[in-house]
N, C-alpha and C positions, 0 to 999 in steps of 0.2 A: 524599048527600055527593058532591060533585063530584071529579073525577080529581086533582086539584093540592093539596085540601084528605087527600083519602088519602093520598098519596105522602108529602107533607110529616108525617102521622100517623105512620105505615111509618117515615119516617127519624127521627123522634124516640124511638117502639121500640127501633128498631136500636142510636141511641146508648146509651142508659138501658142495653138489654142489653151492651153493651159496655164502659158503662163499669162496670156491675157486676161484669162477668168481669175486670177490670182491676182491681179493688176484692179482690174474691174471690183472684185469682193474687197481690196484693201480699200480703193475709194467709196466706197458705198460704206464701207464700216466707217472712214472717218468723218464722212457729213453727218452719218446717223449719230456720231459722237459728239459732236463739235452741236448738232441741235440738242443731242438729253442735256453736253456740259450749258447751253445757253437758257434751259426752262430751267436747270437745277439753281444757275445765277441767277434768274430771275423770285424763282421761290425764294430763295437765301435772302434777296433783296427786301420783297415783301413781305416774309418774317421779321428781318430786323424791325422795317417800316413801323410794323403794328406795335413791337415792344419800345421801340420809343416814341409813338402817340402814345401809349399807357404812362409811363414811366414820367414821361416831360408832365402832362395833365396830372396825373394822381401827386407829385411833387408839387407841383401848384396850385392845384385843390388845397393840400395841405397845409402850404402857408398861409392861404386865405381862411381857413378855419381858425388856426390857428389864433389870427388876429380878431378875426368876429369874438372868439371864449376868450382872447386877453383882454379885452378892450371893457371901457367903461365910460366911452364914450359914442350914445347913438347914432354921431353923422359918420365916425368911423367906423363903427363896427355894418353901417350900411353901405358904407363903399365897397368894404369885402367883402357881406353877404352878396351885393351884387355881381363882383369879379369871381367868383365862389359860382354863383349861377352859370354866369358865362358860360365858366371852363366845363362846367358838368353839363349843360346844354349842346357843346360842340361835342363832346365825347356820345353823350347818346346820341347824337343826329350822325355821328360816324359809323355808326353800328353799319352798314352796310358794307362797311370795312370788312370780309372776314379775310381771317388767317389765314394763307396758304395750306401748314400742316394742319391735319384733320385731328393733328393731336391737342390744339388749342381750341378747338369747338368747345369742348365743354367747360373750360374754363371763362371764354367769353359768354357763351350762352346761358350759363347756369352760375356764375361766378359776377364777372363784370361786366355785363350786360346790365342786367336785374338792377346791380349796385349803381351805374352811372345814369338810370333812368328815374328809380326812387330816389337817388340824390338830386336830380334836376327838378322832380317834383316837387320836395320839398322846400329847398333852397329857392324856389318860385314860390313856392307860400308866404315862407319867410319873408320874403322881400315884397309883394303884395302886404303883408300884414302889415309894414314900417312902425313896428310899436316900437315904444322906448326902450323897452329891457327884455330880455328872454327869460322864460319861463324856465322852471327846472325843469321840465319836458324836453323842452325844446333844448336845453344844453343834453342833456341823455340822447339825444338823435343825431346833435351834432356829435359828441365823443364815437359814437356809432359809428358813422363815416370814416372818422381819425383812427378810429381800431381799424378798418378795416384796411383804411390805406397803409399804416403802420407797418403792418404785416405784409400788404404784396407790395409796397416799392423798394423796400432792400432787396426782396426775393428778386423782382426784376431786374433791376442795375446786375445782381448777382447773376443771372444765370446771361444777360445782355453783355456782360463783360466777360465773364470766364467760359459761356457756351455758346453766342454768336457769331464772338469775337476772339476766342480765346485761341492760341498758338497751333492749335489739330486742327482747325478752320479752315477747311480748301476753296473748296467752289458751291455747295450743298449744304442743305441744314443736317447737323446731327441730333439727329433724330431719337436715337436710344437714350441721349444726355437729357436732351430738351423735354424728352415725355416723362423721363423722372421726377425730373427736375419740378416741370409744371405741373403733374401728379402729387407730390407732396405738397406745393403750393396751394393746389384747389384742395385739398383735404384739412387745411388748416380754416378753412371758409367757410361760413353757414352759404346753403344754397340758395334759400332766401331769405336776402336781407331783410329785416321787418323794418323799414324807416318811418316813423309815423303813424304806424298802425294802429296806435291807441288813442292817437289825439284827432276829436270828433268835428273839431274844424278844418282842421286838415283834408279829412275827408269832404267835409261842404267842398271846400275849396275844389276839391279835385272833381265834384261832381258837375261843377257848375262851370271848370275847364270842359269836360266832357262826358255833358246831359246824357243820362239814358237811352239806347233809341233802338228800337224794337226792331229784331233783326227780319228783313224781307229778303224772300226770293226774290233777284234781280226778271228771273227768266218766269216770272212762275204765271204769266198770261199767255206764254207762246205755246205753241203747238209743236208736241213733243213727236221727231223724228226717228225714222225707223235706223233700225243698227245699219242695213245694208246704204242707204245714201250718206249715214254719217260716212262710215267708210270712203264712201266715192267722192265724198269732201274732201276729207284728209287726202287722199290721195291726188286729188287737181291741187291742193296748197302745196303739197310737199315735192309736186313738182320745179316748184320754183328754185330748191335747193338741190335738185341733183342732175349735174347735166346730164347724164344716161336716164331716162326714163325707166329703164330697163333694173335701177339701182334701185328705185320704190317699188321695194315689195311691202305692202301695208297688211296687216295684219290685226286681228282683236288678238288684248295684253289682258283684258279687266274693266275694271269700273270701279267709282267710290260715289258719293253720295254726300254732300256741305250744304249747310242752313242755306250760305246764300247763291250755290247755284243748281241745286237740287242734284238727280241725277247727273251722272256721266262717264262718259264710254274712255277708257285708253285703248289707241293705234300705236302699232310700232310700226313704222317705216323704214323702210334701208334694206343692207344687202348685206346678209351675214358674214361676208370676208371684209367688209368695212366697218362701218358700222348700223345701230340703229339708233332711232331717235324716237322717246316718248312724243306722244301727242294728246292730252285731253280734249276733248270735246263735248260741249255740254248735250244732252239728249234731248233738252225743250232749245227750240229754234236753232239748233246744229252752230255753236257758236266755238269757234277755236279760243281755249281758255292758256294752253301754253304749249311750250315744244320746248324739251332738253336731250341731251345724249344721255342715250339709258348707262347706270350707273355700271353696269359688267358689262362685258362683254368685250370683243376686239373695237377697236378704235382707229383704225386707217384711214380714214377718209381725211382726203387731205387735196384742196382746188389750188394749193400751192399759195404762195406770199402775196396779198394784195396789198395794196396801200390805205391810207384810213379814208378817201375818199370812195375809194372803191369799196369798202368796207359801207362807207355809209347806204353808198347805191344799193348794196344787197340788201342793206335794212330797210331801204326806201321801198324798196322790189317786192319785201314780204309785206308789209305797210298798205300796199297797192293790193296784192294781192286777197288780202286779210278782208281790205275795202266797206269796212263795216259806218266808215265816218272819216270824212276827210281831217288830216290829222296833218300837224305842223312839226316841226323839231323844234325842241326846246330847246337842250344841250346834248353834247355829247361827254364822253370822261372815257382815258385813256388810263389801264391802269395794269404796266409789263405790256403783252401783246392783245389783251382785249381791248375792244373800243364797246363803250357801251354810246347809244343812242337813245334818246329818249324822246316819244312824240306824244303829242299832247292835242288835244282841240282846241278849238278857237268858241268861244259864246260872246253873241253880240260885238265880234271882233277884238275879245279880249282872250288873251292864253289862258286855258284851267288847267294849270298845272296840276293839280291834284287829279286829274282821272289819266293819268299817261301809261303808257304800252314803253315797255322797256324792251329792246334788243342789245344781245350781247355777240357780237363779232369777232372768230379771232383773228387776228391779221396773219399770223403766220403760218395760219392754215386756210384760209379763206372761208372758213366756215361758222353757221350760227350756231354759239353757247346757248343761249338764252332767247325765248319770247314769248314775252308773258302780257296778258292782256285783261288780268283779275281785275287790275286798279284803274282802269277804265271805266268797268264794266259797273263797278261795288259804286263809281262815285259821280257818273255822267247824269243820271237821273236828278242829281240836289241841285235845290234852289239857289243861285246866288245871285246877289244884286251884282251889274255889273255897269251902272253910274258911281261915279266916283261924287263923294259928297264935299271935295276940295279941289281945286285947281292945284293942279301941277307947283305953279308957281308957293303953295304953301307946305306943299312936300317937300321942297327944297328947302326951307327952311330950316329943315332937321338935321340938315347935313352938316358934321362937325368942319369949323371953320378951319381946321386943320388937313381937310379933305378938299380933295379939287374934284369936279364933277367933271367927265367923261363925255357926256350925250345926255340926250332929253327925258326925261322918266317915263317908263312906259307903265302904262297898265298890266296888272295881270292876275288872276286868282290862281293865291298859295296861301297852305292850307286852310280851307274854307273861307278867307278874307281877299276884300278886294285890295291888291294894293298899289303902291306905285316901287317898282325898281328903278335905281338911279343907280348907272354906274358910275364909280370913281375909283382917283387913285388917292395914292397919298402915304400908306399906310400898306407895308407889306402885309400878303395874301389877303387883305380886307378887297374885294371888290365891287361891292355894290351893299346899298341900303334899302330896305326895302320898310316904307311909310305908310300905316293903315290910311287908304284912300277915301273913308268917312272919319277918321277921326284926327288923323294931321299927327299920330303918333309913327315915332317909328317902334318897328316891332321886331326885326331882324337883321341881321349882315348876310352877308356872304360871304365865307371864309375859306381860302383855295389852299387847301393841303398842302402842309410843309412836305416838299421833295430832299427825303434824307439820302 
């Protein structure tokens, strides 16, 4: 092969491999596009979401107040206070809701947070008290709420109409509109709401919802472990998460110091071209208290798409590993590509829900958000009865005859009561009622989030 007939070979090569890598970069750009366009549709999604749980609720708060301060008649103005509670009861038990944009933190956190938790308090007062007539107080606290609502439900419908929805609207939140928008909103807003703060029964009332109780270190009898095996802890856990061994590099971050788990050491695990992942761990008895992805830093790490079963196995897999107390699943919740799981223990063969280990999975990377093991930890120790002071057979009774019962009521402690869950249907997203199991009341629902 002569010199000219090579070269000319060489450059035809050359192209082919080039325009492969050219072929090769355009499809790698378009998956990497085709995932930011599918988390931006998802944010977009779960932004609208929150502004109409606010929007729908604080509307309906409102006409229930409304009729409690028109009214001049006690059985009526008790239906509303009651529907009044309801809805302010579902809004704060939603709070684990947050906002996608970080630009809404502070408007829930410091804005409507505060306001849907002091109105469900009160409005539980209220309706505990069932007195004939309201106080001029107690009208001064309801107008309170009605100010407050006044002001953020035009704002929302406003900025839900013309900035979530509004004709510039692609696939993404806009974000420059929405921070103004909600900026000027939160600035019209005391930070914290006073509801009730001056009226001295109120205060009974709320104390005797929830008695004093002298804060204890959980950990504060064990035996406080050395930096270097903490370490070697974190690093056999956080094995469970990275299939290269070689991808835990663990590391001392810090430490902090809380009433209830005294000292404690942070590890950072990972591998600097992926990423890394906090780790607390307490100092007395070497206890994994949680694990997040550190908030900077690069973010790669990526086990590819699993599905929510396989999602669960991995929770199950840290669960095992963790092994501190054999632990059930309660539920799971699905909300965009996270799967959260939650486990809980069994006493006396009843679920406590209240001391559960939350994980957070995300499916479309196969990897853990979230594991946290505070609420375990804070509430495993408490007393609670766990004989039921009624037969099953009387907790059914509670069930409105308008609801059709599902399965057999099962036992179970939530929030510090023993109770009986019955699920039913009957009645969109209501799923189950749950009846205090000494007193033959019911005390809750369960309410499955509107999918807007």
């Amino acid at each position: 092969m002569n010199q000219a007939r090579r070269i000319k070979m060489t450059t035809i090569l050359i192209a082919f491999l080039l325009i492969g890598i050219i072929i090769y970069g355009y499809m790698k750009h378009k998956e990497l596009k085709q995932e930011l366009d599918q988390l931006q549709s998802e944010k977009l999604h779960d932004t609208r979401l929150w502004f109409q749980l606010q929007m729908m609720n604080t509307e309906t708060l409102d006409f229930d107040l409304a009729n409690v301060l028109a009214s001049n008649s006690a059985a009526y103005r008790k239906k509303y206070l009651k529907a009044a509670y309801e809805s302010a009861s579902f809004m704060t038990n939603m709070n684990w809701y947050n906002p996608t944009p970080t630009i809404l933190y502070d408007f829930q956190s410091n804005r409507s947070g505060p306001f849907w938790s002091q109105t469900a308090s009160y409005l539980g007062y209220l309706v505990d008290d069932s007195a004939e007539t309201l106080t001029d107080v107690q009208r001064q606290n309801l107008l309170k709420m009605r100010n407050f609502i006044l002001k953020t439900a035009p704002a929302l419908h406003q900025i839900n109409d013309s900035v979530l929805y509004g004709p510039h609207v692609k696939n993404e939140v806009p974000s420059e509109e929405l921070s103004r928008r909600i900026t000027s909103l939160t600035n019209e807003l005391d930070s914290t709401p006073s509801i009730g703060d001056k009226e001295s029964l109120f205060n009974e009332y709320l104390y005797h919802l929830n008695p004093y109780q002298p804060q204890v270190q959980v950990f504060k009898k064990e035996v406080r472990v050395h930096k270097e095996e903490l370490q070697s802890k974190v690093e056999s856990f956080m094995n469970v998460l990275w299939k290269d061994k070689r991808d835990n590099q663990v590391m001392s971050s810090g430490g902090s110091i809380t009433p209830e788990f005294g000292d404690s050491l942070v590890f950072l695990s990972g591998n600097s071209e992926k990423m890394f992942y906090n780790v607390q761990i307490s100092v007395a008895g070497g206890h994994i208290l949680s694990i997040n992805p550190k908030d900077d830093g690069i973010k790669k790490f990526n086990n590819k798409k699993i599905t929510k079963a396989e999602a669960i196995q991995l929770a199950e897999s840290l669960v095992k590993s963790w092994g501190e107390a054999p632990l059930v699943i309660d539920h799971t919740l699905a909300k965009g590509t996270l799967l959260d799981v939650t486990f809980v223990p069994q006493v006396g063969g009843v679920p406590y829900t209240d001391a559960d280990i939350d994980v957070t999975i995300d499916t479309a990377t196969g990897t853990l958000q979230n594991f946290n093991t505070t609420g375990y930890y804070l509430k495993r120790d408490r007393i609670v009865k766990t004989k039921a002071g009624i037969p099953p057979e009387t907790a059914l009774k509670q069930v409105n005859a308008e609801l059709t019962v599902t399965d057999r009521p099962n036992l179970m402690i939530r929030n510090g009561k023993l109770v009986y869950s019955i699920p039913v249907k009957g009645y969109e997203q209501v799923t189950k009622i749950y009846v205090d199991a000494q007193t033959g009341k019911q005390v809750d629902i369960e309410y499955k989030s509107l999918d807007y």
